[in-house]
SEZAVEX-71214 format. One line per 5 residues: number of its first residue (from 1); their letters; for each residue x, y, z of C-alpha. Coordinates in Angstrom, 1 decimal. Layout:
NUM) a) X,Y,Z; ...;
REM end
This chain:
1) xxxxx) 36.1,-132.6,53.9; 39.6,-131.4,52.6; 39.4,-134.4,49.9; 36.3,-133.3,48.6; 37.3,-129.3,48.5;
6) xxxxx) 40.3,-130.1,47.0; 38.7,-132.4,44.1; 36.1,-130.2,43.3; 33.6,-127.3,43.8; 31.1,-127.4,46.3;
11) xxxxx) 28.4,-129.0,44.9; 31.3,-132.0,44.2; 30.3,-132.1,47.8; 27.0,-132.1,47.9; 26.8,-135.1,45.0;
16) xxxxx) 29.2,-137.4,47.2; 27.1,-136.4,51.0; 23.6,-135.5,49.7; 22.7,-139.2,50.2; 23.3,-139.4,53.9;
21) xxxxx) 20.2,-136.8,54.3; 17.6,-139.4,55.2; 14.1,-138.8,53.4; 15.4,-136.0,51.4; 12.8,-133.8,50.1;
26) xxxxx) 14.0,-131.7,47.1; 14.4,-133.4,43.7; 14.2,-131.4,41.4; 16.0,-128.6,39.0; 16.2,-125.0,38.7;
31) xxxxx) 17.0,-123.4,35.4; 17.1,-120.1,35.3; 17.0,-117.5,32.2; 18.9,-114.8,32.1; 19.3,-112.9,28.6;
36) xxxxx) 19.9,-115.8,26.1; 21.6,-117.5,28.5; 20.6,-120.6,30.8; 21.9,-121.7,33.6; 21.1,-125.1,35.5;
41) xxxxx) 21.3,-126.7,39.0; 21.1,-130.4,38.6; 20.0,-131.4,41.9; 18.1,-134.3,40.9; 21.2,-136.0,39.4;
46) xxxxx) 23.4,-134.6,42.8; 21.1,-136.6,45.0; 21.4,-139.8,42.6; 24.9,-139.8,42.6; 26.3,-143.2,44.5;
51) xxxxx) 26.9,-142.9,48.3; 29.9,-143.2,49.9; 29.9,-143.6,53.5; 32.9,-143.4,55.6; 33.8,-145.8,58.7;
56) xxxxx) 34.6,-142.3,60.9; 31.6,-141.5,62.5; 33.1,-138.2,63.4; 34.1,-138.1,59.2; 30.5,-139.0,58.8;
61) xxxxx) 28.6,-136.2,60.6; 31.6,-133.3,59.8; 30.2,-134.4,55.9; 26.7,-133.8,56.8; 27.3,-130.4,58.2;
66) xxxxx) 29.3,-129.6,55.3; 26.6,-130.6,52.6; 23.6,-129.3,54.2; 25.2,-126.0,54.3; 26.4,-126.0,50.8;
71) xxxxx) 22.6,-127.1,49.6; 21.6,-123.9,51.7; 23.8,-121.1,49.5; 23.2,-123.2,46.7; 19.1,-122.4,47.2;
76) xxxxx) 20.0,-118.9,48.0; 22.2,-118.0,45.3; 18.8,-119.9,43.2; 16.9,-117.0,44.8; 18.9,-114.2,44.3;
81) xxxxx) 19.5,-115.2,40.4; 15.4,-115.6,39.8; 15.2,-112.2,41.4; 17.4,-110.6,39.7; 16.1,-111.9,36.8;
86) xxxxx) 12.2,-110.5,38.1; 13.9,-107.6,38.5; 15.5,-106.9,35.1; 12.0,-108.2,33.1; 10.4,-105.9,35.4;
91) xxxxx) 12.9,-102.6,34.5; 12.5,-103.1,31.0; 8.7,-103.6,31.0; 8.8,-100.0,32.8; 11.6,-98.8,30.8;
96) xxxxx) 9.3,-99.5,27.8; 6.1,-98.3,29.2; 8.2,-94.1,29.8; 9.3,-94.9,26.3; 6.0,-95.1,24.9;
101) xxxxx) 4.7,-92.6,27.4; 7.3,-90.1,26.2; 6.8,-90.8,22.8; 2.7,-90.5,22.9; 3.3,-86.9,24.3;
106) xxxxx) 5.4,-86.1,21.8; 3.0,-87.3,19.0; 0.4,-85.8,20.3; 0.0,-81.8,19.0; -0.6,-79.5,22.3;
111) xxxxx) -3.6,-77.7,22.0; -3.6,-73.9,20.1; -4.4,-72.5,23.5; -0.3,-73.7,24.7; 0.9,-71.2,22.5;
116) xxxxx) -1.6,-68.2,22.8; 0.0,-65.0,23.7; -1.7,-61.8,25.7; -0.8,-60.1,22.6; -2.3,-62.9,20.2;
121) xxxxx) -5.4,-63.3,22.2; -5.9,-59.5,21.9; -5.5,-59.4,18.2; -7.6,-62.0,17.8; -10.0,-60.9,19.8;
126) xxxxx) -10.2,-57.6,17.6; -10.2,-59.5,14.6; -13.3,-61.7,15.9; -15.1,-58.5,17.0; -14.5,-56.7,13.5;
131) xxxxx) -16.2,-59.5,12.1; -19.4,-59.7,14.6; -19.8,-56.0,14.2; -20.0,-56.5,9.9; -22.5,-59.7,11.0;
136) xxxxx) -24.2,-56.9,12.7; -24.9,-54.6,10.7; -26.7,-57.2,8.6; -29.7,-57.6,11.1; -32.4,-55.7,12.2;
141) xxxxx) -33.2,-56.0,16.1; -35.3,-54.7,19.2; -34.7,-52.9,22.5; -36.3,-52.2,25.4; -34.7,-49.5,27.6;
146) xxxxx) -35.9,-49.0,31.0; -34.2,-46.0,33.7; -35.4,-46.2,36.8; -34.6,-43.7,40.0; -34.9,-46.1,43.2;
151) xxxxx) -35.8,-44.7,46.6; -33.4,-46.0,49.6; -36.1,-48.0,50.7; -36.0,-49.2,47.3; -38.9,-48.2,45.7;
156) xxxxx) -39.2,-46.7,42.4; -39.7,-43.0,42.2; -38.9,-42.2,38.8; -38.7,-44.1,35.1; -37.7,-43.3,31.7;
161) xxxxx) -38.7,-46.1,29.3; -37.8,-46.1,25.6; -38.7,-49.4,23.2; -37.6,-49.0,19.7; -36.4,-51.0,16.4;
166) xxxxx) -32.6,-50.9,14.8; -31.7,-50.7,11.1; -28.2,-50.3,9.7; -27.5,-48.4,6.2; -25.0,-49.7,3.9;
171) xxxxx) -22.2,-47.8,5.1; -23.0,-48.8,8.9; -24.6,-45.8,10.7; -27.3,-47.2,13.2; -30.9,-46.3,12.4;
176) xxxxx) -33.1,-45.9,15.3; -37.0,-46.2,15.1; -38.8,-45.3,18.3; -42.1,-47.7,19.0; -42.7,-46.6,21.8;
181) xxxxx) -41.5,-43.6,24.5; -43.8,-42.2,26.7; -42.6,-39.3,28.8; -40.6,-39.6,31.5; -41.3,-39.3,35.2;
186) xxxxx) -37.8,-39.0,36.6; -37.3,-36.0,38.9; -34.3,-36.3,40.5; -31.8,-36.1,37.6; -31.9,-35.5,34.0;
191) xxxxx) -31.7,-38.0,31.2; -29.3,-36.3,28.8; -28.4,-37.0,25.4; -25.2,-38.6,26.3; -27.3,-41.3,28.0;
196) xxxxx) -28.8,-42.1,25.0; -25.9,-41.8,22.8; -24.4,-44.2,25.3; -27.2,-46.7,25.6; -26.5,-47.0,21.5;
201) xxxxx) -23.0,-47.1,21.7; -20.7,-48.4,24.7; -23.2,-50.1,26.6; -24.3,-51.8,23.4; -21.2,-52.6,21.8;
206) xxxxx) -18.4,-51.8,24.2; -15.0,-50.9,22.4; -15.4,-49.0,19.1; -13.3,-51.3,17.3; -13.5,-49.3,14.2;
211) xxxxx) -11.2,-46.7,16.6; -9.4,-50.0,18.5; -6.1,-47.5,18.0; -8.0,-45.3,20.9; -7.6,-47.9,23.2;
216) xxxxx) -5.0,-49.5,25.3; -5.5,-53.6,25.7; -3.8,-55.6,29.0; -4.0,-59.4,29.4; -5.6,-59.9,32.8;
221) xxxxx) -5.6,-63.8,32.8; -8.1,-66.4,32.8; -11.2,-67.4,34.3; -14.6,-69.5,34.3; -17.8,-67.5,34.0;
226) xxxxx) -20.8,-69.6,33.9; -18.7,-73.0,33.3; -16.8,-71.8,30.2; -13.1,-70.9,30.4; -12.6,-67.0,29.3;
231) xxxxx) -9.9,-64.4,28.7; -10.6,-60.9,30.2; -8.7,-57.8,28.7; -8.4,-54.3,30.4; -9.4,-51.6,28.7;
236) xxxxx) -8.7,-48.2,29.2; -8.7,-44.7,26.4; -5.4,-44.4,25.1; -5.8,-40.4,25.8; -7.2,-39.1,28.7;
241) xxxxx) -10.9,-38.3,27.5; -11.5,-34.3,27.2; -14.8,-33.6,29.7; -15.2,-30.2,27.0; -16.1,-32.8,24.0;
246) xxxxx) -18.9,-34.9,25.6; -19.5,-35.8,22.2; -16.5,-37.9,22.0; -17.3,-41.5,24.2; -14.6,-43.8,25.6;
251) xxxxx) -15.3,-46.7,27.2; -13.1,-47.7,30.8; -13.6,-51.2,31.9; -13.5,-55.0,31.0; -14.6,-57.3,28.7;
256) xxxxx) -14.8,-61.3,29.0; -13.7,-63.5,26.0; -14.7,-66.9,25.3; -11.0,-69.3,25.1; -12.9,-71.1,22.1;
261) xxxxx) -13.9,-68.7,19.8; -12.5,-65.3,20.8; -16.0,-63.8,21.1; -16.8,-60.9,23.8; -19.5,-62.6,26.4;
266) xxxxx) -19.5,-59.8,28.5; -18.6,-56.3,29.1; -18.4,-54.3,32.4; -17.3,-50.8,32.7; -18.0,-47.1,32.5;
271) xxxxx) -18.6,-44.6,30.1; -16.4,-41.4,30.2; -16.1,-38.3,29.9; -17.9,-37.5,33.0; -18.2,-33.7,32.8;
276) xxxxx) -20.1,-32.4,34.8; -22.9,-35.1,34.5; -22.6,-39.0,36.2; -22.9,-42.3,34.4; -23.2,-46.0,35.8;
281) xxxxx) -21.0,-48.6,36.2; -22.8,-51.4,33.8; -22.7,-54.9,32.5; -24.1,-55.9,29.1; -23.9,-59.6,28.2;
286) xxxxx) -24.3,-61.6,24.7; -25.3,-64.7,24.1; -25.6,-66.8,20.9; -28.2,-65.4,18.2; -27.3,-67.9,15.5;
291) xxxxx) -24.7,-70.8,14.5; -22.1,-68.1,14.3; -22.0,-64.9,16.4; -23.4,-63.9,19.9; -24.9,-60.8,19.9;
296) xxxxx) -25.8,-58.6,22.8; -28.6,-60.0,24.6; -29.0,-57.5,27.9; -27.3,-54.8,30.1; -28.3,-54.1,33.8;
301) xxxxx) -26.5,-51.3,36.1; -27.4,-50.7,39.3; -25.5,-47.9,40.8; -25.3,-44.3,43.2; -24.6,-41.2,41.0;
306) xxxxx) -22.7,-38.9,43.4; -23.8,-35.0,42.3; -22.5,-32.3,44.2; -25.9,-31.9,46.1; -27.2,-35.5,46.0;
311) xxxxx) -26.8,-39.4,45.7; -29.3,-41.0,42.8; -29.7,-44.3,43.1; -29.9,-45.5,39.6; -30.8,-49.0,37.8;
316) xxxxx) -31.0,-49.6,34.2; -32.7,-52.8,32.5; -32.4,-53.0,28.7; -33.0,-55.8,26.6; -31.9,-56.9,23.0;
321) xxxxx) -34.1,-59.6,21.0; -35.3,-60.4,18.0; -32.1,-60.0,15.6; -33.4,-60.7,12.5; -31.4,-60.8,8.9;
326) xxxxx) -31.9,-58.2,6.7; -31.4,-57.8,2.6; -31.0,-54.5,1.7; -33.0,-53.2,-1.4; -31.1,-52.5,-4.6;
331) xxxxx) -33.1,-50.5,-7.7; -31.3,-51.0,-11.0; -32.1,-48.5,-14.1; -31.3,-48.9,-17.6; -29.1,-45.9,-18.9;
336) xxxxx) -29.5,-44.9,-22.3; -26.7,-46.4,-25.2; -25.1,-43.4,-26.5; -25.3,-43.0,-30.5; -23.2,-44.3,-32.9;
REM end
């Protein structure tokens, strides 16, 4: 054993002893790749190599111990190298795979709605709604209005009902034509001109965004209504609204906008001032009357008006349909040519 250690490395050893091993099994060769590199066990020519048996019995079997454990590390350190080498094929392949992944979310632009501020989403939200109520003004459409009193065992005791047709005039005032309006049969409050100012105005439309300065806008977050993701604003007069000019109408509440197209889908809020009168809390909804715009489509309230001697229970249904475009009629006249 010292011979052989001294002569050479261990596999010296295993060439010289392998052939005592009776019925050896493994012939064969490993070669292993690592980089552009190879490296090879020989194992086939190991066990070829001549035999040399010694006379020392004790010699003999001290060689076979030897050998068989230097064929052991030699498999091992085999095993180790192929996984190391598994190893490093497998760390690149991954290494290359976050590469790409990096570099395909990198190449990819994020979607507009990454970068949308509360103040961006309110501007354009006013710049959308400018442009629905021009769209407007440019069809004719129907309402139905119906006021009801309810009973607390919910009957009705009382209705007001008023069905007419709109028209707009080239500078935008809204032109009302009553179809129909019989009287009305509710006792227990008065319907005032306010209310129907109102049922024209903020319970229509919401925000008079031709007076958006009026107004204070807040970012309230995100939300889904009905499947579709939406913004919702706060709203609230920028002045506190003078209960001596009735005249003057602010609305107090919220509206939804869609994420896609900045358009209002649906209003709820309250109509002030107060005075000495009450109004309902109410909710008026759009929905698409074309490729381009949604216009308002309903509102409903149903609410208790607190006066100082009663509660009214009071529910309003209106309806908006039929939006139609309109052309509006132009008459052209010859002037006469002055003299030469």
């Amino acid at each position: 054993m010292t011979e052989i250690l001294s002569e050479g490395s261990v596999l010296t050893g295993v060439a010289q002893e392998m052939p005592l091993l009776p019925q050896w099994p493994w012939r064969g060769c490993f070669d292993l790749m690592l980089g552009q590199e190879s490296m090879a066990f020989r194992v086939r020519q190991v066990l070829n190599a001549p035999p040399t048996i010694s006379q020392n019995p004790k010699t003999q079997m001290m060689r076979t111990i030897q050998s068989s454990v230097a064929l052991a590390l030699t498999i091992a350190l085999a095993g180790v190298l192929v996984h190391a080498q598994q190893l490093s094929t497998a760390a690149r392949h991954t290494g290359e795979r976050q590469v790409a992944s990096v570099t395909s979310i990198f190449e990819v632009e994020p979607p507009p709605m990454w970068l949308r501020t509360p103040q961006a989403i309110i501007d354009s939200f006013l710049q959308t709604e400018s442009r629905l109520r021009e769209a407007l003004k440019q069809h004719t459409f129907k309402r139905d209005v119906v006021l009801q009193t309810i009973s607390s065992k919910g009957h009705v005791t009382g209705e007001y009902v008023r069905n007419s047709e709109f028209l707009f005039d080239d500078r935008g005032n809204r032109i009302e034509r009553v179809t129909y309006h019989p009287p009305s049969t509710i006792r227990e409050m008065r319907i005032t001109k306010e209310d129907i100012q109102d049922l024209a105005g903020a319970q229509l439309l919401g925000v008079d965004i031709a007076e958006s300065a009026k107004y204070n806008f807040h970012y309230r977050g995100e939300e889904l209504l009905d499947g579709k993701r939406v913004y919702v604003l706060n709203v609230e007069p920028a002045n506190k609204p003078n209960p001596h000019r009735m005249r003057e109408r602010y609305f107090r509440g919220a509206v939804w906008i869609d994420a896609a197209t900045f358009q209002m889908v649906k209003v709820r809020g309250i109509v002030e001032p107060h005075g000495k009168q009450r109004f309902p809390l109410f909710e008026t909804w759009r929905e698409s009357a074309g490729a381009t715009f949604a216009f308002p489509s309903r509102t409903v309230a149903d609410d208790v008006l607190h006066f100082p001697n009663r509660n009214v229970n009071y529910r309003i249904r209106v309806r908006y349909y039929d939006y139609k475009l309109f052309a509006s009629t132009v008459s052209v006249k010859e002037l006469d040519q002055p003299g030469n």
